[in-house]
MMTF fields as JSON, N, C-alpha, C and O atoms, coordinates in Angstrom:
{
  "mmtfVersion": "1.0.0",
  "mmtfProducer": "UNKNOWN",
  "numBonds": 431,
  "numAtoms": 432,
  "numGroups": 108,
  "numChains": 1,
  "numModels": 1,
  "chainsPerModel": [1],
  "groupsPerChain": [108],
  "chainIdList": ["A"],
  "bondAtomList": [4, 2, 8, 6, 12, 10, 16, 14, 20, 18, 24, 22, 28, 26, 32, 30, 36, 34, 40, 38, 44, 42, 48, 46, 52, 50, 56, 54, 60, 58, 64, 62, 68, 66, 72, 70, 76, 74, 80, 78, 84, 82, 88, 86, 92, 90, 96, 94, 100, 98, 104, 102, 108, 106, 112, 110, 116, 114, 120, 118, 124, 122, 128, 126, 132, 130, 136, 134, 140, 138, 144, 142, 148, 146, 152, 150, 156, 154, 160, 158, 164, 162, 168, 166, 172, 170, 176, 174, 180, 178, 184, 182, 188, 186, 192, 190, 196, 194, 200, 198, 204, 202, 208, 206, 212, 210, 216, 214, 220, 218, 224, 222, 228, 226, 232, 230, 236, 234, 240, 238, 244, 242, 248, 246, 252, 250, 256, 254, 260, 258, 264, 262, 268, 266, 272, 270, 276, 274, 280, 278, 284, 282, 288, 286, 292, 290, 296, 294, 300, 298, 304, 302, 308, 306, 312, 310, 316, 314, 320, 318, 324, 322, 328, 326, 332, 330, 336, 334, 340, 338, 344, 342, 348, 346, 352, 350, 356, 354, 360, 358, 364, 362, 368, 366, 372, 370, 376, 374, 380, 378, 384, 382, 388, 386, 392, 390, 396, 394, 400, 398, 404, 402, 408, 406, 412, 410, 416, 414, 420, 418, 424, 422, 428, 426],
  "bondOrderList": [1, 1, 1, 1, 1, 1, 1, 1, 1, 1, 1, 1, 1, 1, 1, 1, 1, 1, 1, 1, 1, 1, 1, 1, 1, 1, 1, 1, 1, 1, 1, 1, 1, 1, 1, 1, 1, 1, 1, 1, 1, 1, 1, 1, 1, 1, 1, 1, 1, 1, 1, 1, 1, 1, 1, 1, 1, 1, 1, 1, 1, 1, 1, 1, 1, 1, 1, 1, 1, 1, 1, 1, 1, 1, 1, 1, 1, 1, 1, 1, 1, 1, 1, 1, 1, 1, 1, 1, 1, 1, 1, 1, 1, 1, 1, 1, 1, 1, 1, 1, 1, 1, 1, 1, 1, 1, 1],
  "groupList": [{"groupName": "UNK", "atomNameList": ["N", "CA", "C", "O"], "elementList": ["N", "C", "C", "O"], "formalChargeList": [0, 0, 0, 0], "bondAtomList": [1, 0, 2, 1, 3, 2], "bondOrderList": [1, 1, 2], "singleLetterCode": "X", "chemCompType": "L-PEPTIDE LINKING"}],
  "groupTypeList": [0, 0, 0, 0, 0, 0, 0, 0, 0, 0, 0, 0, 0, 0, 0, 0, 0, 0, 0, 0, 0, 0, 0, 0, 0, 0, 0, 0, 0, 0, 0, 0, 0, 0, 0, 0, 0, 0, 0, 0, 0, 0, 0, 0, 0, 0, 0, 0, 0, 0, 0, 0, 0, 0, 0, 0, 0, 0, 0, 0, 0, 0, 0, 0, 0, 0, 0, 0, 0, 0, 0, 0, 0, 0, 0, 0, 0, 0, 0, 0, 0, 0, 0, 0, 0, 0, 0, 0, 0, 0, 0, 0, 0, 0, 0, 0, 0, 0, 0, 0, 0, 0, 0, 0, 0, 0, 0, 0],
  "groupIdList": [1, 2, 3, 4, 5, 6, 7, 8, 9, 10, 11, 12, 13, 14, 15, 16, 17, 18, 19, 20, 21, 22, 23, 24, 25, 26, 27, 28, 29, 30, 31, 32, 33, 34, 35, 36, 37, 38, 39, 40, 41, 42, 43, 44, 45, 46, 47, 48, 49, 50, 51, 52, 53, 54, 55, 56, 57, 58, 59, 60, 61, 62, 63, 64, 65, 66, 67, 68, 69, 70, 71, 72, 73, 74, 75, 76, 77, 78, 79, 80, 81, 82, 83, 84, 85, 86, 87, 88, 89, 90, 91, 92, 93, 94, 95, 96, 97, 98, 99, 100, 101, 102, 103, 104, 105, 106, 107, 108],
  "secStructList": [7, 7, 7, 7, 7, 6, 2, 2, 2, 2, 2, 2, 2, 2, 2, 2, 2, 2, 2, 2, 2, 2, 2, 2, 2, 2, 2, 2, 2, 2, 2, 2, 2, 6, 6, 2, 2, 2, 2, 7, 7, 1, 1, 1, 7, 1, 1, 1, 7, 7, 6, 6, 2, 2, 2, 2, 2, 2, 6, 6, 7, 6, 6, 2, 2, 2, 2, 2, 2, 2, 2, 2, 6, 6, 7, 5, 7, 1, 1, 1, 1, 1, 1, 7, 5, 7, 7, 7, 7, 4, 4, 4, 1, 7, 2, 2, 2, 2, 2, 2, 2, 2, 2, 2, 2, 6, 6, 7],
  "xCoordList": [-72.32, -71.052, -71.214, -71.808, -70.547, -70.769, -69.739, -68.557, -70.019, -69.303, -68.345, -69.102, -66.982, -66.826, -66.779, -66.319, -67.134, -67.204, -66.772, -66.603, -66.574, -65.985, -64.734, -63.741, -64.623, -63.116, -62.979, -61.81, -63.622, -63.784, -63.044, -62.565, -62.959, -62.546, -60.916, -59.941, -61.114, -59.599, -58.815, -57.585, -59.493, -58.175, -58.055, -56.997, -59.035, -58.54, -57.32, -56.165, -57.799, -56.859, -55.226, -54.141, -55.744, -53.885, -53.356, -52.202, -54.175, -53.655, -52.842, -51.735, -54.05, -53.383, -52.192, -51.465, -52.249, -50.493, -49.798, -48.651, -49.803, -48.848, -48.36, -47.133, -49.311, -48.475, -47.496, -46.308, -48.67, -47.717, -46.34, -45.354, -46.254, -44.928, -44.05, -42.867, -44.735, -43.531, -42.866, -41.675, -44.08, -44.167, -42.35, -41.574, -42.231, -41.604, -40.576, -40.078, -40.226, -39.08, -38.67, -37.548, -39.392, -38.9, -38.177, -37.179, -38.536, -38.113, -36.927, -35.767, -37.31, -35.702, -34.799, -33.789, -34.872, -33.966, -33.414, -32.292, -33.822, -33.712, -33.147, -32.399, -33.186, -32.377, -31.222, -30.352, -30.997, -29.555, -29.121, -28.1, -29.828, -28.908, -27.932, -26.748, -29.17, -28.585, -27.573, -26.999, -27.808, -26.831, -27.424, -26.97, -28.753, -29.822, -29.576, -29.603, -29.204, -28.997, -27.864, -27.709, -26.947, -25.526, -25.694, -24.863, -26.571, -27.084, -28.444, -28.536, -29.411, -30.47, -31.116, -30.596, -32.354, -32.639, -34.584, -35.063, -35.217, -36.511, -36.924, -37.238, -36.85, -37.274, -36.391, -36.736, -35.351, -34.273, -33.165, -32.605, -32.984, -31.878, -30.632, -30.308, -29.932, -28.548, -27.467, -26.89, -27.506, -26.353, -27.618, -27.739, -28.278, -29.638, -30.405, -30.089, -31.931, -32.975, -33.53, -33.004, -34.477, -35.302, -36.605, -37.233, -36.768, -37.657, -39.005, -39.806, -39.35, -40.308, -40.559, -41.683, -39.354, -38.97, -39.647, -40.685, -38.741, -38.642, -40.732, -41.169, -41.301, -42.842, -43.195, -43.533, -43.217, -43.83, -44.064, -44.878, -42.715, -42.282, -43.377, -44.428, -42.985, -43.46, -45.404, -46.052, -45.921, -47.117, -48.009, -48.185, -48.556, -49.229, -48.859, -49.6, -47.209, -46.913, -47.042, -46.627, -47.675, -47.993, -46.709, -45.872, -46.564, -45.18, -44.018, -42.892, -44.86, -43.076, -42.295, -41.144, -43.3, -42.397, -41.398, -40.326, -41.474, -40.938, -39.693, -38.571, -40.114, -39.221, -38.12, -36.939, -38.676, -37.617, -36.596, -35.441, -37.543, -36.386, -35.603, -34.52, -35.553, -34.488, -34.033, -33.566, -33.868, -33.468, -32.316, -31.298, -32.552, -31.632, -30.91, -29.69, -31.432, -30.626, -29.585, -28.424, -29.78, -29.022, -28.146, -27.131, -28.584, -27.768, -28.431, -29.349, -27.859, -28.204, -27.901, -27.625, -27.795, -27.502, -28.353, -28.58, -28.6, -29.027, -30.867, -31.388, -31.383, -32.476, -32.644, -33.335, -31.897, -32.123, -30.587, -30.358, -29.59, -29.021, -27.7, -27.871, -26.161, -24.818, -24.629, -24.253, -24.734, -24.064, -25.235, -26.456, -23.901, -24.675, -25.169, -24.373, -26.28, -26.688, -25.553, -25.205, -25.112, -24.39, -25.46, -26.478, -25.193, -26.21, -25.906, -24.876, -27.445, -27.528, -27.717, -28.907, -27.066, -27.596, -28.074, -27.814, -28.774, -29.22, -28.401, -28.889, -26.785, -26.201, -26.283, -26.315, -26.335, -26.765, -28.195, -28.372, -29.112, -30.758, -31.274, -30.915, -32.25, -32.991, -34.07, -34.766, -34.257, -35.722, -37.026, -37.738, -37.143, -38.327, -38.159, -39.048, -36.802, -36.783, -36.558, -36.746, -36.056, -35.999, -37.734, -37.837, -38.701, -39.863, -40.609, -41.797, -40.057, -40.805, -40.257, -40.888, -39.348, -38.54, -39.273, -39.63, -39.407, -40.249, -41.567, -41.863, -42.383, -43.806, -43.535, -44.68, -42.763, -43.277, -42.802, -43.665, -41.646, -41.007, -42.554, -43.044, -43.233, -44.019, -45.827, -46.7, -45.513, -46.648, -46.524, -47.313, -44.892, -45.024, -45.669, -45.898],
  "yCoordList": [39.185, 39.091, 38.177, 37.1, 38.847, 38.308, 36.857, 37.116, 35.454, 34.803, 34.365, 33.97, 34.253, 33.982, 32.744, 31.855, 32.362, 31.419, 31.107, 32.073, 29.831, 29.63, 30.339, 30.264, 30.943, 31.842, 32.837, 33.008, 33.553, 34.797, 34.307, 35.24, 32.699, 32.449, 32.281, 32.802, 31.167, 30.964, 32.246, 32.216, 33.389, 34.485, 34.912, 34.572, 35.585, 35.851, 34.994, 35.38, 33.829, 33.132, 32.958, 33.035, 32.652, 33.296, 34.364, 34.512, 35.088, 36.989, 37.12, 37.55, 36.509, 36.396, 35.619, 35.853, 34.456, 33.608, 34.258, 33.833, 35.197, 36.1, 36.787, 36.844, 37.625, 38.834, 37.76, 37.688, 37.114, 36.35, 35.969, 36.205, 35.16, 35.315, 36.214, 36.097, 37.289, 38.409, 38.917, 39.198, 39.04, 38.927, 39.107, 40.057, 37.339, 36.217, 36.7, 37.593, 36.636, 36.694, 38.005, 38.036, 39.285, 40.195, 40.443, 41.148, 39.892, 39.629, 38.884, 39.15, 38.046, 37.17, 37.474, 36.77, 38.644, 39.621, 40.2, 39.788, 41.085, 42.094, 41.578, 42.406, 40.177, 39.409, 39.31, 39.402, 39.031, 38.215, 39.386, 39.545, 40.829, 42.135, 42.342, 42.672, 41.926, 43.15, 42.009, 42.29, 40.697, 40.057, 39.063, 38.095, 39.713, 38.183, 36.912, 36.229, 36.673, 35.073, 34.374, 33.189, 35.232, 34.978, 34.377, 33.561, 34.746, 34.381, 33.649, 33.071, 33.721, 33.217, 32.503, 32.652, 31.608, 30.948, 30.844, 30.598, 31.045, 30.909, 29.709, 30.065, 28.63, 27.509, 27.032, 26.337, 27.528, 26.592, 27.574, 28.563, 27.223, 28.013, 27.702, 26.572, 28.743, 28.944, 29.326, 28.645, 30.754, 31.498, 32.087, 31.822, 32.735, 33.034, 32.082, 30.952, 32.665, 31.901, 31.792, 32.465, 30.999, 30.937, 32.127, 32.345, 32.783, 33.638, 33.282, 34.189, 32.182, 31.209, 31.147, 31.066, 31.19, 30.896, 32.037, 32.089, 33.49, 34.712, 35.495, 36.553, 34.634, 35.026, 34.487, 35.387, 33.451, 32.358, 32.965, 32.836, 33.763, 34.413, 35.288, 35.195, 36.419, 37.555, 37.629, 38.426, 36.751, 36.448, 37.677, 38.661, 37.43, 38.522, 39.131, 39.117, 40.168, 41.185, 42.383, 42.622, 43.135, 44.455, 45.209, 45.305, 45.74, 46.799, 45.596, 45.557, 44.455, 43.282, 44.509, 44.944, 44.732, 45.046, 46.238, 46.164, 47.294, 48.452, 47.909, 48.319, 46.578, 45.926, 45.455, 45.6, 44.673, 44.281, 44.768, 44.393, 46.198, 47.399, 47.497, 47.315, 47.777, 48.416, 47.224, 47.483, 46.198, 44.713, 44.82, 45.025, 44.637, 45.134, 46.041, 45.898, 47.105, 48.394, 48.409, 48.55, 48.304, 48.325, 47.141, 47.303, 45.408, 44.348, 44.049, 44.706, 43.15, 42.421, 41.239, 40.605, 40.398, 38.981, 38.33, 38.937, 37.314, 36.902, 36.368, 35.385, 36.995, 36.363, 34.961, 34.116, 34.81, 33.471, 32.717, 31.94, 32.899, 31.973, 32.612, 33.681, 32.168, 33.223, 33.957, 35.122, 33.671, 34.232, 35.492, 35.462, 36.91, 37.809, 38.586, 38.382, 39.369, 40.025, 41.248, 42.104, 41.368, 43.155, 43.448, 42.758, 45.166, 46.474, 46.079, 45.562, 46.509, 46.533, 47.758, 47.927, 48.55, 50.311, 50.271, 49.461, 51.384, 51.975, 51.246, 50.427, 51.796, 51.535, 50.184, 49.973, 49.159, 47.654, 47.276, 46.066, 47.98, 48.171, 49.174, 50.083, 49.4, 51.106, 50.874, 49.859, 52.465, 52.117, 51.265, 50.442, 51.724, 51.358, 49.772, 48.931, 49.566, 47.913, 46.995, 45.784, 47.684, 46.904, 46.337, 45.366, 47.122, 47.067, 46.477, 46.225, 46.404, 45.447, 43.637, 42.593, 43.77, 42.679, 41.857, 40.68, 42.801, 42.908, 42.644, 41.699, 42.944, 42.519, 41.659, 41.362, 40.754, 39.26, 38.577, 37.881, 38.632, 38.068, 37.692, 36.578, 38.719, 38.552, 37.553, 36.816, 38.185, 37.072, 35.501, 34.728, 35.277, 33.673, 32.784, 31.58],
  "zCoordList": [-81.232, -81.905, -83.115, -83.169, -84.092, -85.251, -85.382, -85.156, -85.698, -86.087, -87.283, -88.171, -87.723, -88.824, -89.479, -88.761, -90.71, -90.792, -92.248, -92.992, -92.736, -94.134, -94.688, -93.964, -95.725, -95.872, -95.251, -94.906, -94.959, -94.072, -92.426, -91.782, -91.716, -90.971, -91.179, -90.637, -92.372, -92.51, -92.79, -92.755, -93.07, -94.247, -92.453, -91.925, -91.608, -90.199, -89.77, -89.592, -89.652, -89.004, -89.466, -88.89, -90.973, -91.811, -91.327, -90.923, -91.368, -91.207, -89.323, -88.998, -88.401, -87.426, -86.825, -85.86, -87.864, -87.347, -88.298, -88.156, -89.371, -89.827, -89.0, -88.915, -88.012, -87.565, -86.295, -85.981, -85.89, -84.845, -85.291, -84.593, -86.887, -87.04, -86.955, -86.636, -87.295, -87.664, -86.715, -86.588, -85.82, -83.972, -83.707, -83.6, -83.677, -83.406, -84.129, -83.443, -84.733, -86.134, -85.72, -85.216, -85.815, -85.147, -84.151, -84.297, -82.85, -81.43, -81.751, -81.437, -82.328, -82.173, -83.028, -83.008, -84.075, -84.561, -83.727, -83.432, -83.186, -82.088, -81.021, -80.501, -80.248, -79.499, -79.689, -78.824, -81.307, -81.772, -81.74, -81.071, -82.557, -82.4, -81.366, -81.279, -80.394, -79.391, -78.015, -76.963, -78.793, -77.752, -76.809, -76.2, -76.909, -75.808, -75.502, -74.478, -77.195, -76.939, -76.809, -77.103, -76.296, -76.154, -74.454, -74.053, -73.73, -72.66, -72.211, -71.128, -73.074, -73.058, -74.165, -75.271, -74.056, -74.863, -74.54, -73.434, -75.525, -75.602, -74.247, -73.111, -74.597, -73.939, -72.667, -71.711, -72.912, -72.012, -70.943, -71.417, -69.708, -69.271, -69.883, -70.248, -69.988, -70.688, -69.418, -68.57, -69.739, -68.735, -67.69, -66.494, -68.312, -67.489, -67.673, -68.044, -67.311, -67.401, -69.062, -69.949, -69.275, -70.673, -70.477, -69.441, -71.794, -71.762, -71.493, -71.266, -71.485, -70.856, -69.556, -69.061, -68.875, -67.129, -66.853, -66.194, -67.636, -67.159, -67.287, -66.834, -67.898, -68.72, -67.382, -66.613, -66.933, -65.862, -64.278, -63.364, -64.588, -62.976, -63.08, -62.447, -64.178, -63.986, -64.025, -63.346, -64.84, -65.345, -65.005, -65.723, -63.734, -62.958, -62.071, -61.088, -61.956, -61.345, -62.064, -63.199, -61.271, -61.734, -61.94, -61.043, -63.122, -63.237, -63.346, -62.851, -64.338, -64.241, -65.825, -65.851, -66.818, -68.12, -67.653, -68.253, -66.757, -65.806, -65.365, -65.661, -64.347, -63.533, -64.366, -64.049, -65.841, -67.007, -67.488, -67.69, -67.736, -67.949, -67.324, -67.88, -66.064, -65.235, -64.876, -63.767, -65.041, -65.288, -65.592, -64.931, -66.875, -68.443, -68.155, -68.226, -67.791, -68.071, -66.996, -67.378, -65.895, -64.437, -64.186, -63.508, -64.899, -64.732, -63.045, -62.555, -62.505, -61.66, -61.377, -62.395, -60.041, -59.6, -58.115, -57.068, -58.372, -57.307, -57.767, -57.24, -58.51, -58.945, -59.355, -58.785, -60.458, -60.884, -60.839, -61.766, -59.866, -59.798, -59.387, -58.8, -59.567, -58.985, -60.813, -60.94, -61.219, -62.889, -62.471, -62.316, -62.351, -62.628, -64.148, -65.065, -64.47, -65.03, -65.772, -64.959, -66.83, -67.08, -67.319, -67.373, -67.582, -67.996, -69.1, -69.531, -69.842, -70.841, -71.557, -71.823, -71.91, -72.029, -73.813, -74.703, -73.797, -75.001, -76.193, -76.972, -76.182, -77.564, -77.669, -78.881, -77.098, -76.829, -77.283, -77.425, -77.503, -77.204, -77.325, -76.578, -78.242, -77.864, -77.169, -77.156, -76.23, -75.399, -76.143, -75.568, -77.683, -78.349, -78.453, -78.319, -78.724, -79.276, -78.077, -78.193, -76.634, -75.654, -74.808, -74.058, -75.157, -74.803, -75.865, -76.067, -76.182, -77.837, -77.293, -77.459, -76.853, -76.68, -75.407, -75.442, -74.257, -73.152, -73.38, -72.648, -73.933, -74.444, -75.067, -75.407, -75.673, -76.584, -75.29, -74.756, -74.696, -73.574, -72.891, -73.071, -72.115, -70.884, -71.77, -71.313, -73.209, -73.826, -74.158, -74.701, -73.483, -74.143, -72.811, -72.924]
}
């Protein structure tokens, strides 16, 4: 494996905390869209848990981003506390942007 080194390291490394920003900035567009953070918060419990909490749980369950979905979509109570979960349907979220949301979620 080839190493990089000198500018050839740094322009990688720019390029990769770019996308990571956009990552980020994206997701938490798509949060405020669709209402996320009216209940939740990156770091901290709110009404639910922090997307942090929710990364921690899931870490290494097989089929957690699946489980997320139908999370969201179906609503729920009793997981993380009495404040239940609403559905979250499509016009709230699209399939594409709710799994987008779901993958940065389960990478923090």
């Amino acid at each position: 494996m080839k190493r990089l080194s000198g500018s050839s390291g740094a322009v990688f490394l720019f390029v990769a905390m770019s996308v990571f920003a956009s990552t980020l900035e994206a997701s938490e567009q798509l949060m405020e869209k669709s209402g996320c953070i009216a209940c939740h918060r990156v770091d901290q419990k709110l009404l639910g848990p922090g997307f942090k909490q929710v990364a921690a749980q899931y870490k290494d369950t097989e089929g957690a981003a699946e489980y997320l979905f139908q999370k969201v979509r179906e609503g729920g109570e009793g997981v993380w506390g009495d404040i239940p979960m609403q559905p979250n349907g499509p016009n709230k979220i699209s399939d594409e942007n709710l799994n987008i949301v779901i993958a940065w979620i389960l990478s923090l």
